[in-house]
C-alpha positions as CSV (number, residue, x, y, z in Angstrom):
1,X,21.9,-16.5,-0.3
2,X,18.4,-15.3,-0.4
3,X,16.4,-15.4,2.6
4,X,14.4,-18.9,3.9
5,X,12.2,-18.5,6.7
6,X,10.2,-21.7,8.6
7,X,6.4,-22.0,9.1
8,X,5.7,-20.5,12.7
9,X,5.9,-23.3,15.2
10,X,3.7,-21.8,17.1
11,X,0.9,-18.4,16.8
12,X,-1.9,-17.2,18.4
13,X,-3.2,-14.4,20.7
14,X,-2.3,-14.1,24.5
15,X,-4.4,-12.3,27.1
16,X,-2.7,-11.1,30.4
17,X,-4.8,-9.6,33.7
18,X,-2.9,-6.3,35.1
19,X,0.2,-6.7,36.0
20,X,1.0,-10.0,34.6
21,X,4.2,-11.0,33.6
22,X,6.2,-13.7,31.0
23,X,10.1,-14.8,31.7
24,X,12.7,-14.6,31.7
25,X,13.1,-16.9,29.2
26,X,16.3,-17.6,26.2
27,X,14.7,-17.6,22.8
28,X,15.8,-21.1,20.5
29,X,14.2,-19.1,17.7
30,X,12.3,-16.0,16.8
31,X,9.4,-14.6,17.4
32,X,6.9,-11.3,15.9
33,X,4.9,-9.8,19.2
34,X,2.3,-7.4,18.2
35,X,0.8,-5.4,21.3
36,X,-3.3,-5.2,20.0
37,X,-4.8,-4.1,23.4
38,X,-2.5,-2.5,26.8
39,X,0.8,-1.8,27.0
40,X,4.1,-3.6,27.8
41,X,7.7,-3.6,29.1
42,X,10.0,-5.8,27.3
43,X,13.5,-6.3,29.0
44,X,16.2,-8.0,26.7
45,X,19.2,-8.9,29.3
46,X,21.9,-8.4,26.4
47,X,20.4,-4.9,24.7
48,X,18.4,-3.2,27.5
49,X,14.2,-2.0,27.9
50,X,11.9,-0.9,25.4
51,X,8.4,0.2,25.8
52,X,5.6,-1.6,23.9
53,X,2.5,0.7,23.8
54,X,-0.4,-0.5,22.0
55,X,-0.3,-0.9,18.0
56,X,3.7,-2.0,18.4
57,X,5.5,-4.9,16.2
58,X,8.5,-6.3,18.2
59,X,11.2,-9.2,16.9
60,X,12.7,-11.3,19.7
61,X,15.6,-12.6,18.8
62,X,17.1,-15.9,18.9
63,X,19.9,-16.6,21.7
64,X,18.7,-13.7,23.8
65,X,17.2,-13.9,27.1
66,X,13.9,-11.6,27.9
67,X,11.1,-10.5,29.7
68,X,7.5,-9.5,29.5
69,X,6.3,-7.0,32.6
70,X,2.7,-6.0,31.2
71,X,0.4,-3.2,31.9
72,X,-0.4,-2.5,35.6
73,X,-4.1,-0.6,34.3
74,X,-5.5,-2.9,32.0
75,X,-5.7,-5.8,30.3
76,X,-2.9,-6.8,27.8
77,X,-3.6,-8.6,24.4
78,X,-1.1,-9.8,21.9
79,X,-0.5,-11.6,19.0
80,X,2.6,-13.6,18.2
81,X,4.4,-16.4,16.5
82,X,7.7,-18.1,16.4
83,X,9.2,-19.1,13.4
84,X,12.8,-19.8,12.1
85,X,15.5,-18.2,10.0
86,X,17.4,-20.5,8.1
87,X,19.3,-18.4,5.2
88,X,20.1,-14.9,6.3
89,X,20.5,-12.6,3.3
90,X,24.1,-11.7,2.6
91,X,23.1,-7.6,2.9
92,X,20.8,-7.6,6.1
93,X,23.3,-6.1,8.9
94,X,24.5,-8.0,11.9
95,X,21.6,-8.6,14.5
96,X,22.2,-6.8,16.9
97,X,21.5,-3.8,15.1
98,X,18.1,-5.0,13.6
99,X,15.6,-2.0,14.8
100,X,13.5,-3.2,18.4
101,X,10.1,-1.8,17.7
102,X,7.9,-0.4,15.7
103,X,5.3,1.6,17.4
104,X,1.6,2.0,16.1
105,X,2.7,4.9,13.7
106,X,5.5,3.3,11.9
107,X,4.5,0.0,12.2
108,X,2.5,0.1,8.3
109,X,2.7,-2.7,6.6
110,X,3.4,-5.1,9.5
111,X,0.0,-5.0,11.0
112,X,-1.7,-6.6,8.1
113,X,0.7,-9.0,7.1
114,X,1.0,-10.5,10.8
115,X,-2.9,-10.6,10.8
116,X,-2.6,-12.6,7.5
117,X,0.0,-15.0,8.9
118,X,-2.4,-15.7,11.7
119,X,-4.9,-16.4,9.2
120,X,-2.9,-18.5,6.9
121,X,-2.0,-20.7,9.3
122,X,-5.5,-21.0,10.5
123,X,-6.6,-21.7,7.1
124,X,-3.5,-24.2,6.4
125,X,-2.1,-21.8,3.4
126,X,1.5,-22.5,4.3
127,X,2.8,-20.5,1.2
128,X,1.4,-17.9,2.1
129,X,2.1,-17.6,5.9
130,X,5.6,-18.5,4.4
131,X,6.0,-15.5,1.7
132,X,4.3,-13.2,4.5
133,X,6.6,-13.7,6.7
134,X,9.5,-13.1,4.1
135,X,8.2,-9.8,3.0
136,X,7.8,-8.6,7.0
137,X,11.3,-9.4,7.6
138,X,12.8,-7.6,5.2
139,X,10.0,-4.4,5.6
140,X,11.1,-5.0,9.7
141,X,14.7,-4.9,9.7
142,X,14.7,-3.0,5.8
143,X,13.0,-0.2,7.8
144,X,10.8,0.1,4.7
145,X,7.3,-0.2,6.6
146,X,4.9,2.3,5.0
147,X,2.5,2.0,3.7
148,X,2.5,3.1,0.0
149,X,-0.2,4.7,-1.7
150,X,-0.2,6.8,-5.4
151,X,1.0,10.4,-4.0
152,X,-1.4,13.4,-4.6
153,X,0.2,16.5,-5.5
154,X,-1.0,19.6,-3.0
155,X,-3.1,21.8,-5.1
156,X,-5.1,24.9,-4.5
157,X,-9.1,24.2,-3.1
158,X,-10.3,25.0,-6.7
159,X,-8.5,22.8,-8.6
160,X,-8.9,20.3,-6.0
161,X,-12.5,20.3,-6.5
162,X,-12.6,20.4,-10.2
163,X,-10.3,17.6,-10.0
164,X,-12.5,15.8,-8.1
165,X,-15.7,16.9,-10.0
166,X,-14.0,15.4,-13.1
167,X,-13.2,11.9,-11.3
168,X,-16.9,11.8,-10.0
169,X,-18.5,12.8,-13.4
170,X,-16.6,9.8,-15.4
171,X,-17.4,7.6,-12.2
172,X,-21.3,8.2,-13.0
173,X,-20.8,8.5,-16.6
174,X,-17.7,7.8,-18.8
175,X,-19.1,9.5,-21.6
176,X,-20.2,12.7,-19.6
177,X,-19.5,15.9,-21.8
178,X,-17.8,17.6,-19.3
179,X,-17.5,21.7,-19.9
180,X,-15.2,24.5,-18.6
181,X,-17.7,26.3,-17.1
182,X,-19.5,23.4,-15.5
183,X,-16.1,22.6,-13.0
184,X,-15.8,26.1,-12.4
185,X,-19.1,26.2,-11.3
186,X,-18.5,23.2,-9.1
187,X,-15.1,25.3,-7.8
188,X,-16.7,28.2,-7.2
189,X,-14.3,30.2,-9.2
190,X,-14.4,31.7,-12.6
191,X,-13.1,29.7,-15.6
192,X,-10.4,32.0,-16.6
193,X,-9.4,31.9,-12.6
194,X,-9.7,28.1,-12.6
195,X,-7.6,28.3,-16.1
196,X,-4.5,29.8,-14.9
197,X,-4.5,27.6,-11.4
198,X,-4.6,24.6,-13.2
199,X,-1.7,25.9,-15.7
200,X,0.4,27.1,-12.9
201,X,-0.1,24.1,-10.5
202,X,-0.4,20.8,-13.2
203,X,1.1,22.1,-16.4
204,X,-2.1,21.6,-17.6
205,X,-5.6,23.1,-18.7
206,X,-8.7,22.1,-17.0
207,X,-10.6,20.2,-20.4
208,X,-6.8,18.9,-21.0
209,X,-7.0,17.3,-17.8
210,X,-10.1,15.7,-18.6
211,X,-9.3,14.4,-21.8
212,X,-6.3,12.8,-20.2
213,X,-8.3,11.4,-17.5
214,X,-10.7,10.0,-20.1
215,X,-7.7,8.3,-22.4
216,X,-6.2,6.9,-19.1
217,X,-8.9,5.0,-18.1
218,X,-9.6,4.0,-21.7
219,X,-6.0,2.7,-21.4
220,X,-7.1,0.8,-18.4
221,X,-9.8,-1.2,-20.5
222,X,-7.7,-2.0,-23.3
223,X,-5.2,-3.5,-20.9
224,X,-7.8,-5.2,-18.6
225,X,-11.1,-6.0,-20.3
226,X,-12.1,-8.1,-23.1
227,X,-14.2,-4.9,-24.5
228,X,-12.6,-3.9,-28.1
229,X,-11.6,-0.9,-29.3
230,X,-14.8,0.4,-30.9
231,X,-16.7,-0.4,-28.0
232,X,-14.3,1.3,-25.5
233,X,-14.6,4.3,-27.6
234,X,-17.6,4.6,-27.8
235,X,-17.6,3.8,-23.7
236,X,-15.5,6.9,-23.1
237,X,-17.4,9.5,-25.6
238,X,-15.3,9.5,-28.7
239,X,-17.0,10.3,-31.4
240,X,-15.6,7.4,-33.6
241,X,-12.5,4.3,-32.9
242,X,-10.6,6.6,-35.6
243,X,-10.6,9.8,-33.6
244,X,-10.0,7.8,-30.4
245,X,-7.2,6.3,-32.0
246,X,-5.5,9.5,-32.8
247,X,-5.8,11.2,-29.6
248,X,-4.9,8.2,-27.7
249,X,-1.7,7.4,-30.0
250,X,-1.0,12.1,-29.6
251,X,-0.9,11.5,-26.0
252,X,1.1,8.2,-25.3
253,X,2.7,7.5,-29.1
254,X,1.3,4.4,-29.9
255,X,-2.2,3.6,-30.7
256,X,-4.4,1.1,-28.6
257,X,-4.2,-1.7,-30.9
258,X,-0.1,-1.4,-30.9
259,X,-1.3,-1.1,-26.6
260,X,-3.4,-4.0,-26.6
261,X,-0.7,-6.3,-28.6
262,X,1.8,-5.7,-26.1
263,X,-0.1,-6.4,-23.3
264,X,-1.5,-10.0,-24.8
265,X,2.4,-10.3,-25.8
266,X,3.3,-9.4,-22.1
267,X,5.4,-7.1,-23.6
268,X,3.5,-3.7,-22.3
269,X,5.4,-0.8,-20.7
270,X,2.5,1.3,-20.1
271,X,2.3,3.5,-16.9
272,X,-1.4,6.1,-16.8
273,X,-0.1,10.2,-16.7
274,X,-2.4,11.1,-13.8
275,X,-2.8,7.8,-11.8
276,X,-4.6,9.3,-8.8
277,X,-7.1,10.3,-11.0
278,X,-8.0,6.5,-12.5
């Protein structure tokens, strides 16, 4: 069965004074605590004590009897709601070996997916809150919280910074003639230095790099803008749609009018060679 969570029966954000404390009380459902301010001692009387320092995402379960001891310093705020689980997913181990806590450096993606529960139910968006709450689950007790970002490979300074004077030039201008000598300028090596670093760390020569940028975000505009293919070639500096089309169709075999029909088909299978440059 796939999972089916309820809407939170109740949310909100608690403030405690030092040394304040909450239970023991027996949970009739669940319930997400996230610790935005102080610290706290949670106490479950069937699995032990956990520390709660500030930043961490907790899941009280339902059944279990617990306790809040909080910080002895300083104020304590956190956020929390209870909600349901009415179809467990037939691959999610047995509770009791869910993970406890997230602290503030593995927490991820929880953080802004409780804050948009919060704000879903403020806003009465209950499918959202609902499909939030799904996708925490299965991050929390998946262990799959981070958050995921297109990697960067680690290259040497120089090609680092040509890398990033190419991005910045087609930023400014997609058109830009953009020459050998000007990035190693910008690197502060010279070109036949910057040459054999980017063949030794990409596979790939520094003008080859740009042209590939350039055709990639081309890509981009034929997949996501109404602009046709003359005027996008003209947009990114080819001297004419025929020479954009052959240098587009070398690099990914197929040319941007086969590109463009499979995307208005939804058909596309398109992924860009050197996304963290887009």
């Amino acid at each position: 069965m796939p999972l089916q969570v309820s809407l939170p029966t109740a949310y909100g954000v608690a403030s405690y004074p030092p040394g304040a404390t909450f239970g023991p009380r027996r949970l009739k459902d669940f319930e997400f605590v996230w610790i935005m301010n102080g610290s706290a001692e949670y106490e479950c009387l069937e699995l032990g004590r956990f520390h709660l320092p500030e930043g961490a995402v907790l899941l009280c379960r339902r059944g279990m009897m617990d306790l809040f001891r909080f910080d002895r310093e300083v104020r304590t705020r956190h956020a929390y709601f209870h909600f349901d689980i009415r179809e467990f997913p037939h691959y999610w181990p047995p509770v009791d070996v869910w993970p406890w806590v997230y602290e503030a450096q593995s927490a991820g993606v929880l953080v802004p997916l409780f804050g948009h529960v919060l704000a879903c139910m403020e806003q009465g968006n209950e499918g959202q809150a609902e499909l939030a709450i799904t996708l925490m689950l299965e991050s929390y007790i998946g262990g799959e919280t981070d958050i995921l970002w297109v990697s960067k490979p680690n290259l040497p300074e120089p090609v680092e910074l040509a890398r990033r004077y190419i991005t910045a030039r087609l930023d400014e201008d997609p058109s830009a003639e953009i020459s050998l000598e000007d990035m190693a300028a910008h690197a502060g090596v010279s070109p036949e230095y910057l040459c054999r670093l980017f063949r030794s760390y990409t596979g790939l020569s520094p003008l080859g790099t740009v042209r590939i940028c350039r055709l990639d975000r081309a890509a981009m505009l034929l997949l996501r803008s109404n602009y046709t293919i003359t005027q996008i070639s003209r947009i990114y500096g080819f001297s004419s749609p025929f020479h954009f089309s052959q240098r587009f169709k070398e690099l990914y075999g197929k040319s941007p009018s086969q590109l463009r029909k499979e995307s208005q088909l939804g058909q596309v299978q398109f992924a860009p060679i050197l996304p963290e440059m887009l």
